[in-house]
N, C-alpha and C positions, 0 to 999 in steps of 0.2 A: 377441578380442584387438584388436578394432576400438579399441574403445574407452577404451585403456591410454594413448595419450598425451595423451587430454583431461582436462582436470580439471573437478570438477563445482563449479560456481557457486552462490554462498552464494543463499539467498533470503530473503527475511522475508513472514511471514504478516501482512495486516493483517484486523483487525474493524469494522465503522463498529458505534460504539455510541453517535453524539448525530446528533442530528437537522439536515440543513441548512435546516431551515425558520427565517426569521427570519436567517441568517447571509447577509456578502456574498455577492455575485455570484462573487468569485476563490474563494472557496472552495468554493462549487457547482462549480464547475468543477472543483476541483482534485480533490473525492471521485471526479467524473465520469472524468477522466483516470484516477486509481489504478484504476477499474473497480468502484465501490464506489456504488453507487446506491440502497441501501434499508438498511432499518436491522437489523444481526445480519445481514449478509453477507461472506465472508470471500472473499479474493484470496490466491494467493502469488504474489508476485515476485520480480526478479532486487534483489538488492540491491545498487544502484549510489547514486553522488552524485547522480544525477537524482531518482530515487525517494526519498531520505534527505531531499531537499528539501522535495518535495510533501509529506514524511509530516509533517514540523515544522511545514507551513502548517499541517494539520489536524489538529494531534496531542492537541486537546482534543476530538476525534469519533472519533478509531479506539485501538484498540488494537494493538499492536505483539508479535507476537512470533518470534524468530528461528525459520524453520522446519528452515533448514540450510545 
């Protein structure tokens, strides 16, 4: 009954599926920040406006899907 007045927080699943090789420096960075560092590695996170950001910097290297 702990656990009844929290609510569970949405998250989204990302995939890196292109390679940062050849791409700027900011978006090196940015895969690095989502935690996303080699290629066919999945993250889940919280999904906030910070995270919705980073994902549209790189959203031609990961894929995107709502995990909950």
């Amino acid at each position: 009954m702990a656990d009844a007045g929290k609510k569970s927080k949405a998250t989204v699943r990302l995939t890196q599926t292109g390679s940062p090789i050849g791409r700027p420096q900011d978006q090196r960075q940015t895969l690095i920040g989502l935690g996303l560092n080699k290629m066919h590695r999945s993250v889940e996170l919280e999904d906030s406006p910070a995270v919705r950001g980073m994902i549209r910097k790189v959203r031609h290297l990961v894929r995107v899907d709502n995990a909950g």
